[in-house]
C-alpha positions as CSV (number, residue, x, y, z in Angstrom):
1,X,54.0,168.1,122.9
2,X,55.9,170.8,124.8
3,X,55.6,170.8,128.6
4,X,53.1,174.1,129.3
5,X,50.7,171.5,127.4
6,X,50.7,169.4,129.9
7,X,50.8,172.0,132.5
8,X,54.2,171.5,133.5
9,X,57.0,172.9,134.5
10,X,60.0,172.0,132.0
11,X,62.0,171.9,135.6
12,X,59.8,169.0,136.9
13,X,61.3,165.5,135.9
14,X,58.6,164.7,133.0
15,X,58.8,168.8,131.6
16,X,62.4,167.9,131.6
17,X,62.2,164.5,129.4
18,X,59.2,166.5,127.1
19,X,61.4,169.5,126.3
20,X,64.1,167.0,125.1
21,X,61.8,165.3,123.1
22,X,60.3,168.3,121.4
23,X,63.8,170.0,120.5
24,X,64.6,166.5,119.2
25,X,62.8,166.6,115.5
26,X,64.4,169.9,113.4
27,X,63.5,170.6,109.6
28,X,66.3,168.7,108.7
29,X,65.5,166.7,104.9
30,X,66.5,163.1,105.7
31,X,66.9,160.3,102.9
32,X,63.7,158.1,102.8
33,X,64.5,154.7,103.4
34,X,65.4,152.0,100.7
35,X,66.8,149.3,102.8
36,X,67.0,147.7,105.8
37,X,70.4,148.3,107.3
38,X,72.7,151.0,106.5
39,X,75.9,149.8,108.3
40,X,78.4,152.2,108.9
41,X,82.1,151.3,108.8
42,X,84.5,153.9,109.9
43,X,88.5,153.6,108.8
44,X,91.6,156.2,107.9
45,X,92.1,153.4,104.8
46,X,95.1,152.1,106.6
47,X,94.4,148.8,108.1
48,X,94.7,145.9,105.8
49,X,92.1,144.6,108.2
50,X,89.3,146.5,106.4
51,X,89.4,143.3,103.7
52,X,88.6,140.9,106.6
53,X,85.5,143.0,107.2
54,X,84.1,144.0,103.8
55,X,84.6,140.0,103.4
56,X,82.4,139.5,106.1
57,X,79.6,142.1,104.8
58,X,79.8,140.8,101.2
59,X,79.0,137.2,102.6
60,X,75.7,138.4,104.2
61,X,73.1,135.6,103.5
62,X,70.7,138.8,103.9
63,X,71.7,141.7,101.0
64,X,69.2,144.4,102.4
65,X,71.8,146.6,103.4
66,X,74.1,149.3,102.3
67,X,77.5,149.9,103.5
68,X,78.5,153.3,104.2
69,X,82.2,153.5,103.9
70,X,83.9,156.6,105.9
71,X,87.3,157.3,105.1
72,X,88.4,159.9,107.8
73,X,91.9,160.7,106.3
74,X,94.2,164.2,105.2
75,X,96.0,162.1,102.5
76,X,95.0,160.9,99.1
77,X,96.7,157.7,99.2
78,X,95.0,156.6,102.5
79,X,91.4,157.2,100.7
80,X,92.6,155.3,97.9
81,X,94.2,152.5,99.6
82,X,90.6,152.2,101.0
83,X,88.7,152.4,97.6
84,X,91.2,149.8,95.8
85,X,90.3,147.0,99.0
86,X,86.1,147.9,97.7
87,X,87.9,146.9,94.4
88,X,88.0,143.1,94.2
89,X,84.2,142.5,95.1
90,X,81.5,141.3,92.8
91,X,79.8,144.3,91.0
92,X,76.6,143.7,93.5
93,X,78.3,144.0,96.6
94,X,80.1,147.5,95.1
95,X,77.1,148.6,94.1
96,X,75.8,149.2,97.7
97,X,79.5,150.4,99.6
98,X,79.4,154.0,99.0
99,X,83.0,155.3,100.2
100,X,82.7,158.9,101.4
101,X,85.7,160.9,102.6
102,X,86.2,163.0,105.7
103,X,88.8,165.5,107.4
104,X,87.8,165.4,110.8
105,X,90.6,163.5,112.5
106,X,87.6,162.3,114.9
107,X,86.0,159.0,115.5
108,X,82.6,160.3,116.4
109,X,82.4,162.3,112.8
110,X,81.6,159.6,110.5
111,X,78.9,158.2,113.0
112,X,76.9,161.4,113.2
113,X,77.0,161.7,109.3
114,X,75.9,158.4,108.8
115,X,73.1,159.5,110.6
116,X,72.0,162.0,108.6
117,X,72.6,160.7,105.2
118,X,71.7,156.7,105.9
119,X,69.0,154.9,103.7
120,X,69.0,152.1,106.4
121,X,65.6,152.1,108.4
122,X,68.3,151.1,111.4
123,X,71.6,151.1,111.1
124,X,74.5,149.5,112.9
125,X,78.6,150.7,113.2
126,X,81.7,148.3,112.5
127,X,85.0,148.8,112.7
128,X,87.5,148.6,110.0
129,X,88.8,145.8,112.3
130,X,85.8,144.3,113.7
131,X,84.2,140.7,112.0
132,X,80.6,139.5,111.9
133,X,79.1,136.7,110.9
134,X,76.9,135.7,107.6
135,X,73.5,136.3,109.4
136,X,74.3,139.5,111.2
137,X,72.3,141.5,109.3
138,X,69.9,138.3,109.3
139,X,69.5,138.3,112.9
140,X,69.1,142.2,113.2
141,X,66.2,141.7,110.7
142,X,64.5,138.8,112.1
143,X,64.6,140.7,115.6
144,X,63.7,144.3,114.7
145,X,59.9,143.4,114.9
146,X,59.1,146.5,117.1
147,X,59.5,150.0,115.3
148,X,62.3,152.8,117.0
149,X,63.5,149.8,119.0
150,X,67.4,149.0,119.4
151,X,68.0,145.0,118.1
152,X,71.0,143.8,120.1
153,X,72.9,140.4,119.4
154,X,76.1,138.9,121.1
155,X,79.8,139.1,120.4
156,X,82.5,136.9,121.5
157,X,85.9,138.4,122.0
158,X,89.4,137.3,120.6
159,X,92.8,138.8,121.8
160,X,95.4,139.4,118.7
161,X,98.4,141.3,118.4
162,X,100.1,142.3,114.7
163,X,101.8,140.0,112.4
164,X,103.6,139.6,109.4
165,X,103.3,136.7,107.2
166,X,100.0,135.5,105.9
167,X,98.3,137.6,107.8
168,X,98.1,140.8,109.7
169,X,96.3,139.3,112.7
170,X,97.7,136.6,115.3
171,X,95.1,135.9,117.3
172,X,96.7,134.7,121.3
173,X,93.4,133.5,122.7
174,X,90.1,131.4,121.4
175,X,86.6,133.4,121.7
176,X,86.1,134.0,124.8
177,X,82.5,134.8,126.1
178,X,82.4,137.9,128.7
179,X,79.5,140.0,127.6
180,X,76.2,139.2,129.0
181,X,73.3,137.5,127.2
182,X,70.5,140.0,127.7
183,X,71.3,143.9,128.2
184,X,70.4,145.2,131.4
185,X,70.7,149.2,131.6
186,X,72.4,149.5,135.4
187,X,74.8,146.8,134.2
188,X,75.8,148.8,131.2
189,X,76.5,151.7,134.0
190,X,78.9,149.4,135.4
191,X,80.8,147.9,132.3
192,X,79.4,148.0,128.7
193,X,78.6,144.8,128.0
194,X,77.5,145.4,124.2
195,X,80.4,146.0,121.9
196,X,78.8,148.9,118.9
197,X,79.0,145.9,116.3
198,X,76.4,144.1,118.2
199,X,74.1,146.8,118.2
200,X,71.3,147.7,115.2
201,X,70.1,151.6,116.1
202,X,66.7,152.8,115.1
203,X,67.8,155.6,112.5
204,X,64.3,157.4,112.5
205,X,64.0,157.3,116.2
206,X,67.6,158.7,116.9
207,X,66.6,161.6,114.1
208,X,63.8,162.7,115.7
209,X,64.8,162.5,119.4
210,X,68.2,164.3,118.8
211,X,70.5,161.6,119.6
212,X,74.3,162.0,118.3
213,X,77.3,160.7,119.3
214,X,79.3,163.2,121.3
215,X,82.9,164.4,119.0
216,X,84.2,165.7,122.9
217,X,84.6,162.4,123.9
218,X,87.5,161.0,122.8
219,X,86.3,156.8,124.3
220,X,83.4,155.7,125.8
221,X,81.5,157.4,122.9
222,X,79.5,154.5,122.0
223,X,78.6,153.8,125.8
224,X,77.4,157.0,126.1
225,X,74.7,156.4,123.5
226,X,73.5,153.3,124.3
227,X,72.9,154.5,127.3
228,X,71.1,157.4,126.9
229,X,69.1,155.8,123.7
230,X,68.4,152.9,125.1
231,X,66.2,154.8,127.9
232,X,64.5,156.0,125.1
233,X,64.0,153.2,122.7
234,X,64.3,149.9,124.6
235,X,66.9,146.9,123.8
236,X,65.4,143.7,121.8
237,X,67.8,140.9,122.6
238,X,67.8,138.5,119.8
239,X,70.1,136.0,122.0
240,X,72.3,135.2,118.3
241,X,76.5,135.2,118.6
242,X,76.9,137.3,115.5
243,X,79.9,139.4,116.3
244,X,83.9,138.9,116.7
245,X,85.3,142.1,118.8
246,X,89.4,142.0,118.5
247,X,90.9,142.9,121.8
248,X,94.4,144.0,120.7
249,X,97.4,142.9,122.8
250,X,99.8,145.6,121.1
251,X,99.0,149.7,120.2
252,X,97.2,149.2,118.0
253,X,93.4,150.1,119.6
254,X,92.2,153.1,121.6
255,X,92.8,151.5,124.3
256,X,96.3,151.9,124.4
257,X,96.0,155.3,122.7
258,X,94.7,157.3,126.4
259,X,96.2,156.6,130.3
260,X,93.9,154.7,132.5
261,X,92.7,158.8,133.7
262,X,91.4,159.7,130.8
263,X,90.0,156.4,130.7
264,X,88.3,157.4,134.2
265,X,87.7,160.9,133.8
266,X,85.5,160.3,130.1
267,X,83.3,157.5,131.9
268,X,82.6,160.0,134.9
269,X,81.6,162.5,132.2
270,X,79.1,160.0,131.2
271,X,77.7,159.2,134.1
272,X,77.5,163.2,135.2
273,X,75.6,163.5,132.3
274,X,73.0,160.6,133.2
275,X,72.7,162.7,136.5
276,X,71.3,165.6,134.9
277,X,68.3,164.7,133.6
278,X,65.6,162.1,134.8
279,X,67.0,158.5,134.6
280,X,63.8,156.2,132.8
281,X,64.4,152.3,133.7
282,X,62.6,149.5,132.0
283,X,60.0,147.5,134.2
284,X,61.1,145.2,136.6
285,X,64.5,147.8,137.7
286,X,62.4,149.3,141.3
287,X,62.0,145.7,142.6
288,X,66.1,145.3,141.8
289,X,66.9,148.6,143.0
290,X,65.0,148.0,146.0
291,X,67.0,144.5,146.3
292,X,70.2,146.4,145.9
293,X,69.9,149.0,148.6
294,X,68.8,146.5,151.0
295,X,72.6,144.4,150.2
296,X,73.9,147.6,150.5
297,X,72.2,148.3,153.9
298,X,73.0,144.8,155.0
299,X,76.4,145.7,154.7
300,X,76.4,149.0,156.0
301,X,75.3,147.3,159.2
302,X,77.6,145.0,158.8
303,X,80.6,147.2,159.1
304,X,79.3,149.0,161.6
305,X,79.2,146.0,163.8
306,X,83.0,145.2,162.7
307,X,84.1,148.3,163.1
308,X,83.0,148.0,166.7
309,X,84.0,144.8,167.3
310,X,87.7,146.3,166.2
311,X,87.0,149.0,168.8
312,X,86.4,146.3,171.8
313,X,89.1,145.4,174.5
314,X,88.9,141.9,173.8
315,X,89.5,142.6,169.8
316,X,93.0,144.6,170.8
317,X,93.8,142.3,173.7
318,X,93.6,139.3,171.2
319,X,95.4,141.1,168.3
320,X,98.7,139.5,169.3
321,X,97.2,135.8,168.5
322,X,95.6,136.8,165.7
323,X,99.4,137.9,164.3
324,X,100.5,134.9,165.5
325,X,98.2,132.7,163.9
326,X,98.6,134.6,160.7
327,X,102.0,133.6,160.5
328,X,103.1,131.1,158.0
329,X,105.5,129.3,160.0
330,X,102.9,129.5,162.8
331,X,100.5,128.0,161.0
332,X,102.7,125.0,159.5
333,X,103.5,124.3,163.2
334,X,99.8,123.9,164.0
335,X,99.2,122.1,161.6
336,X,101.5,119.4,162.3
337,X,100.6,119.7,166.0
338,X,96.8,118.5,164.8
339,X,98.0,116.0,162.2
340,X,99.8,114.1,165.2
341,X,97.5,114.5,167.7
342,X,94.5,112.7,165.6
343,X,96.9,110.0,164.8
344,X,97.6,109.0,168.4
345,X,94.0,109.7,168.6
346,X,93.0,107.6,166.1
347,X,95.9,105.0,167.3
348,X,94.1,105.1,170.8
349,X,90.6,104.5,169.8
350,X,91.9,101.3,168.1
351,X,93.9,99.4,170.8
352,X,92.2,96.3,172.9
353,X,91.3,97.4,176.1
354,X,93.6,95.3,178.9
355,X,91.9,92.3,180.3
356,X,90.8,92.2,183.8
């Protein structure tokens, strides 16, 4: 419904969400859906790493799924380097990767085509470098219970750098653990905590209401969709490990590809663009907000009373101890000072006293 039907404004916070909502849906023809998952997997058909995924979708214990294989590349060879890795799979497993070529030199490209052409009733992005386990698409299935609702799993993260030998990939850490077990929208604000490969995407919902990934951002792309869609949709968490995200040590990801600026200035852009528009939290957030500007009152107040304190006589007229004392060698001194007084202390409490 558009906002005058409601009697609103589309400049009052809820006109502003409706008139969204109804530019969302066009006359676009999308597929119907046949399957599941449609998971997207985005390479330029040069990483040898691509095998190390299409190995881990071909060993899904679940086969509802298709794989739509983007090959964003100006060269011929690149797009059939990438065909001839499809190659070596069972004839059921090829039968569902459908390799499609682009020329868009962009990462965001093949994610908003995948949208428009997927047969996946959600759908969910790897990397040409990214692993999952056998019951990712399990997991996603078993958890996607409510309709137009993100299903979000857990990924541990591994540090490698290049190699040659055996393999292409050294990893220099185990799996490590650092993203958080259930999503939490303000946290997300902070530091994305869900890697895209943990994510399954409501492909229906994000058709109708509009949602794309932005091609002007160059990183931070997949933040800025999760956290605008999941306003929107909502976040099941199924609580499974099911993802590996490789945190390169060398240049070989983006994020040794842009200065830590451009790292700054893209999330800033995000967030500008949550400030334009009405912010919708899931239940529970006022209590924590409300929990959160009283810390941040508490220490407000706090300073205030230290910056007095700094601006008091007794604060100045002290600051030459207070150097002193900071002083390592001051410090040692003291310390010894204390050891040796407690042990004539101690020596003193234990003698006999003299006989009368």
């Amino acid at each position: 419904m558009t906002p005058d039907q409601w009697g609103l404004s589309p400049s009052t916070p809820l006109g502003s969400v409706l008139t969204r909502l109804d530019r969302g849906g066009d006359e676009q023809s999308f597929p119907e859906p046949t399957v599941f998952l449609s998971v997207v997997v985005r390479t330029r058909g040069t990483r040898r790493t691509l095998a190390d995924t299409l190995t881990c979708l071909a060993a899904q214990t679940c086969d509802d799924f298709e794989v739509l294989l983007f090959v964003d590349t100006e060269h011929d060879d690149d797009e059939a380097a990438a065909r001839a890795q499809v190659e070596p799979y069972d004839h059921v497993f090829r039968a569902r990767v459908h390799v499609r070529r682009l020329r868009s030199n962009n990462r965001v490209t093949p994610l908003n085509a995948a949208i428009d052409v997927a047969a996946g009733r959600w759908f969910a992005v790897v990397d040409d470098d990214d692993l999952v386990t056998a019951d990712w698409v399990e997991r996603f299935r078993d958890g996607a219970t409510d309709e137009g609702t993100i299903v979000r799993s857990r990924g541990v993260e591994q540090h490698v750098r290049r190699a040659d030998g055996v393999s292409d990939v050294e990893p220099t850490t185990g799996f490590q653990l650092p993203y958080a077990a259930t999503f939490d929208l303000l946290d997300h604000m902070l530091v994305n905590q869900s890697p895209i490969h943990t994510l399954a995407f409501p492909t229906r919902a994000f058709r109708a209401l509009g949602i794309r990934f932005d091609p002007e951002l160059p990183v931070y792309e997949d933040l800025d969709v999760i956290l605008r869609s999941a306003q929107w949709c909502g976040v099941h968490d199924t609580g499974a490990i099911t993802a590996i995200y490789r945190r390169w040590d060398d240049a070989e990801a983006s994020i040794h590809a842009y200065t830590a600026e451009q790292w700054a200035a893209t999330k800033a852009k995000v967030l500008d663009r949550l400030d334009a528009r009405p912010l919708l939290l899931p239940p529970g957030n006022a209590t924590r907000l409300v929990t959160l500007l009283a810390d941040v009152e508490r220490l407000r107040t706090a300073d205030v009373a230290l910056e007095a304190m700094e601006r008091s006589r007794v604060w100045r007229a002290t600051k030459p101890v207070r150097v002193a004392l900071a002083d390592r060698r001051v410090r040692r001194v003291l310390g010894t000072a204390r050891r040796v007084i407690g042990s004539v202390a101690r020596r003193h409490r234990g003698r006999t006293p003299d006989a009368p």
